[in-house]
Every structure is written in C-alpha cells, then in structure tokens.
C-alpha positions in Angstrom: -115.4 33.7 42.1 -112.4 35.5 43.5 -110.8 38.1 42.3 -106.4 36.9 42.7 -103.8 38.7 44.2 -100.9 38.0 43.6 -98.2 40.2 41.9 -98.3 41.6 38.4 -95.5 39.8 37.0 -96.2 36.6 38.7 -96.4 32.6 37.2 -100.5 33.6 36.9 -99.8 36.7 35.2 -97.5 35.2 32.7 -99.8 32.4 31.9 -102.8 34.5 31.7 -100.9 36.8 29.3 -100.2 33.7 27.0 -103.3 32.3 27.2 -105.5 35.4 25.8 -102.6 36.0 23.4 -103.6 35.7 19.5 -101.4 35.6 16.7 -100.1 39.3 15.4 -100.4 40.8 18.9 -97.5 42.3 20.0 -96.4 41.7 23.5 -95.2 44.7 26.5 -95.3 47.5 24.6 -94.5 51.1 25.3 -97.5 53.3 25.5 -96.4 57.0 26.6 -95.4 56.8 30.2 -96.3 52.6 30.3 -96.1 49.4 29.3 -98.8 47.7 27.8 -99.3 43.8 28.4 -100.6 42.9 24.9 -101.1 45.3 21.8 -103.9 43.9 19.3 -104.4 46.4 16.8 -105.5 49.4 18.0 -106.6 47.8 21.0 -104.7 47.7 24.8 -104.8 44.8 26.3 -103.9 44.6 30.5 -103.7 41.6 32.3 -104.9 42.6 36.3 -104.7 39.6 38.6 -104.2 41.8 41.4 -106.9 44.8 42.9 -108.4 47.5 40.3 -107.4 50.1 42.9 -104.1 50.8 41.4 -105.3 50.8 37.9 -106.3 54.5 38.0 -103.3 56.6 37.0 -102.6 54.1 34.0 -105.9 54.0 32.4 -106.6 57.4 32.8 -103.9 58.3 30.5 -104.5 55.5 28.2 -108.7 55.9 27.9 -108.8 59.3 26.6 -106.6 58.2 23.0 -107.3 54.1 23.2 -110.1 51.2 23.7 -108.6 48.8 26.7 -109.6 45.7 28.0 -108.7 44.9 31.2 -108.4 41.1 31.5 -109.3 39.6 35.1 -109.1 36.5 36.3 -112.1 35.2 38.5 -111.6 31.8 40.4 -113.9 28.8 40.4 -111.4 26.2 42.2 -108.3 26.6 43.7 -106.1 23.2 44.1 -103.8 23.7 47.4 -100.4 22.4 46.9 -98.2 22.5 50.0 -94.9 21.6 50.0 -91.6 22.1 52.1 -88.4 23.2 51.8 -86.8 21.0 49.5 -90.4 21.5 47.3 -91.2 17.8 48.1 -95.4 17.9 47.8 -96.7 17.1 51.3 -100.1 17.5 50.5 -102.5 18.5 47.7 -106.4 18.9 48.1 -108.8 21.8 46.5 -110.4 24.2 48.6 -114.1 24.2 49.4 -114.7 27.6 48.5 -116.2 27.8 44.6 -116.0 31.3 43.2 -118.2 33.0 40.6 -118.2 35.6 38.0 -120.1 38.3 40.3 -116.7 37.8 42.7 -115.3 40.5 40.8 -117.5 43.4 43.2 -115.1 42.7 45.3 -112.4 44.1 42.8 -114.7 46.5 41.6 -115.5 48.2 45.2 -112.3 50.0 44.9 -113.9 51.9 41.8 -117.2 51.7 41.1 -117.7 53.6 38.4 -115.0 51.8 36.5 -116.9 50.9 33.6 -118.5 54.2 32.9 -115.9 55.2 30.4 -116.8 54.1 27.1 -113.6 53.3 25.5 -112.9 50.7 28.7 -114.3 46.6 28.7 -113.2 44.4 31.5 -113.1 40.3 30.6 -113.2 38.0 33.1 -111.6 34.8 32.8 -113.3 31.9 34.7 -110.0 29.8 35.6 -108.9 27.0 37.8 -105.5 27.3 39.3 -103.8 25.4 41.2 -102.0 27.6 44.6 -98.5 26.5 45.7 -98.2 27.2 49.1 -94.4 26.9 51.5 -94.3 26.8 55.1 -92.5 29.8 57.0 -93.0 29.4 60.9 -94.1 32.9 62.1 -95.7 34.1 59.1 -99.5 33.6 57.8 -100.8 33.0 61.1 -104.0 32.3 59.6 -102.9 29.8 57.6 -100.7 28.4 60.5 -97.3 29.6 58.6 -98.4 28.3 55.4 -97.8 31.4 52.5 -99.0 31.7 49.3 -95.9 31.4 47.0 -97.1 31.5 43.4 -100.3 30.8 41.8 -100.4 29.3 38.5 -102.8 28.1 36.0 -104.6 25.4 35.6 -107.5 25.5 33.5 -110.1 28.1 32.1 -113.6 27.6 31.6 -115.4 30.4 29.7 -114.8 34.4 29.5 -117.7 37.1 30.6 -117.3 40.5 28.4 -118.4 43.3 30.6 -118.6 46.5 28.1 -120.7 48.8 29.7 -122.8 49.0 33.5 -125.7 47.8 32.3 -123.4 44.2 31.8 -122.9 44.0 35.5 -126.6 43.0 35.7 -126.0 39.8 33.9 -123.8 39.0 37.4 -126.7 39.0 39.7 -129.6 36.5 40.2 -132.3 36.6 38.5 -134.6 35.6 40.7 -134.4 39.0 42.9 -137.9 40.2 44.0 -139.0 43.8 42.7 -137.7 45.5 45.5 -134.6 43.7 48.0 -132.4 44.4 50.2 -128.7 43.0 50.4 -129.7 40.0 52.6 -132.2 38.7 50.1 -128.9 39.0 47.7 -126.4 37.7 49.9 -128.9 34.9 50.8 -128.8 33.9 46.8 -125.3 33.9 46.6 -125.0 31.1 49.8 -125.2 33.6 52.3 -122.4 36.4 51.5 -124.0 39.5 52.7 -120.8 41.0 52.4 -120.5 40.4 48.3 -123.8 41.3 48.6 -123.1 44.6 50.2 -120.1 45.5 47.6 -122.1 44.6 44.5 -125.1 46.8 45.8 -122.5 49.9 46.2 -120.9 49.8 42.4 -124.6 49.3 41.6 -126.0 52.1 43.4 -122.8 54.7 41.9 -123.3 53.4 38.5 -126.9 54.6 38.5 -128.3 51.3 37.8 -130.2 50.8 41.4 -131.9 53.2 44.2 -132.7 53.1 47.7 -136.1 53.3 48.1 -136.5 52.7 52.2 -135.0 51.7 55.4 -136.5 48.5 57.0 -136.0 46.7 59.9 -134.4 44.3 57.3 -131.8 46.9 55.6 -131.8 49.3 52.8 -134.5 48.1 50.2 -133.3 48.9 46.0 -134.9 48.7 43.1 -133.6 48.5 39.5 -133.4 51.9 37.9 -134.9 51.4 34.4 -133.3 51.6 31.8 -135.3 53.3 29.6 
C-alpha cells in the first residue's frame, strides 16, 4: 500500500474524515495552538493523507496532555480517471500497482520512532480510491502532462491499529528466515528492496531488530526479543 499525498484539506481528506466519524464526535476543534480533525471523548483524532514529516510540531504539543490517533490512509487500488478540460472522461482504467499495509515505512521513514510515545496509535485505513487526473501540457512530465487533481474515495476494506512498535511486526512476512537481509525482505514483498530498506531503518531505531554482519549479500538482522 501507498501512503497518499495529496493536501490536507483535499476531496480524500474530507471523505476520510466522514467516514471514521461516529456519532457524538465533534468535528475541527481547537486544541491550544491547533485544530483538531475529530474530537471523540478525550481522544484526538488526525486525519494524515499526506507525509508524517510535518506532523512533529503538532503532536508534540498535543502527546504530552492527550491520547491521538493518527488516521492514515494506505492504498490497495487506485482507479485512473482522466479527463479534459471541459471534465468529459476520456479514459478510466486502475493501475497495476496493488498497495499493502506495510506501505506505510514509507511514511514512517521520515520518523521512525514515531510510535514510541505511548499516548500516540496510528490506524490505517485500507481504501480504494479512485484518482482524477487533468491534462496540463508542460507539467508532470512523467506522466506525459497528466496531473493528479483530486483523489477521492472509493471504498475501504479493513483498518490495522498500530499502538505500540512491537505492532509494526504484524506488517512484515512471516516467512523471514532467522537472520535476513533486506533483499530476502524486498524479495517477499515482489521485489521492493527499497520498502524493504525503509521498513528495516524504523525497525532498527525502534529497537526491534539488529545488525548482526556484513555479507556479500547486505547487512544481515535479526529480531531483537522481546523478552
């Protein structure tokens, strides 16, 4: 899965917000120096469909006096909607690439010791959406002028509560041999050494693996035990 950015206040934000809202919560609230997304009790609710990099300043003032959740969206399918200038649909197909919930390293790179405060839980959102997409020549070369207008959407297919590091371990195979290195990880996850190499990095700054040795193969880890 893959973590979405697009802006705050956007059509995913907004319907992301809605969906996770339950009856009694109280909706952009002041909190000191901030707004809060969704108030339930004496619980914070933020809705981050962009990075986690530029949650810092916020939750550090809200952690020390509240329990937040930090609600992120994770994408399994995308549905790419193109359309022109007078929004006429001229062409609508889902993209190849199939996310999963251990897509969130990549969010999580930015700050890997995010979920060492106790007060904080992140919950991601397994969605669908559906990407609307406008041509402007000279932009998005990438994507041959094609740019991301609004995401939006379209369906959601289970949460995954992380509450502490120890949860992040529910993200990774468990088919892993006793020691491995971040090929035999990317190698499980259909060849993304690079996910591979993030997840192994908040891992390894949580506490919850070690380096044991260099081989002509890459840094070998171990789980640290628990106990």
């Amino acid at each position: 899965m893959t973590g979405v950015g697009t802006l705050r206040e956007g059509p995913l934000h907004r319907d992301l917000k809605s969906w996770y809202r339950q009856p009694g919560d109280d909706i952009e609230v002041p909190v000191g120096a901030y707004v809060v997304d969704i108030v339930r009790g004496e619980t914070l609710i933020e809705v981050q469909t962009s990075g986690f990099a530029n949650l810092g300043d916020k939750l550090g003032h809200l952690l020390d006096t509240h329990r937040v959740i930090v609600v992120h969206p994770v994408v399994l399918t995308r549905q790419i909607v193109r359309v022109d200038g007078d929004g006429v649909v001229v062409s609508n197909r889902r993209s190849p690439k199939r996310g999963r919930a251990a897509d969130v390293f990549t969010e999580l790179v930015s700050w890997p010791t995010l979920l060492d405060h106790p007060n904080l839980s992140i919950d991601l959102v397994l969605v669908d959406i559906d990407e609307l997409r406008r041509f402007h020549p000279g932009r998005a070369w990438r994507r041959h002028g094609w740019v991301v207008a609004e995401r939006r959407l379209r369906d959601v297919h289970a949460t995954e509560l992380l509450q502490a590091p120890s949860s992040l371990r529910r993200l990774l195979p468990d088919d892993l041999p006793e020691t491995f290195t971040s090929a035999d990880l990317g190698a499980r996850w259909g060849g993304d050494r690079r996910l591979a190499q993030r997840a192994l990095y908040c891992l390894r700054h949580l506490g919850l693996v070690r380096a044991t040795d260099r081989t002509g193969r890459g840094v070998s880890y171990v789980w640290v035990d628990e106990g």
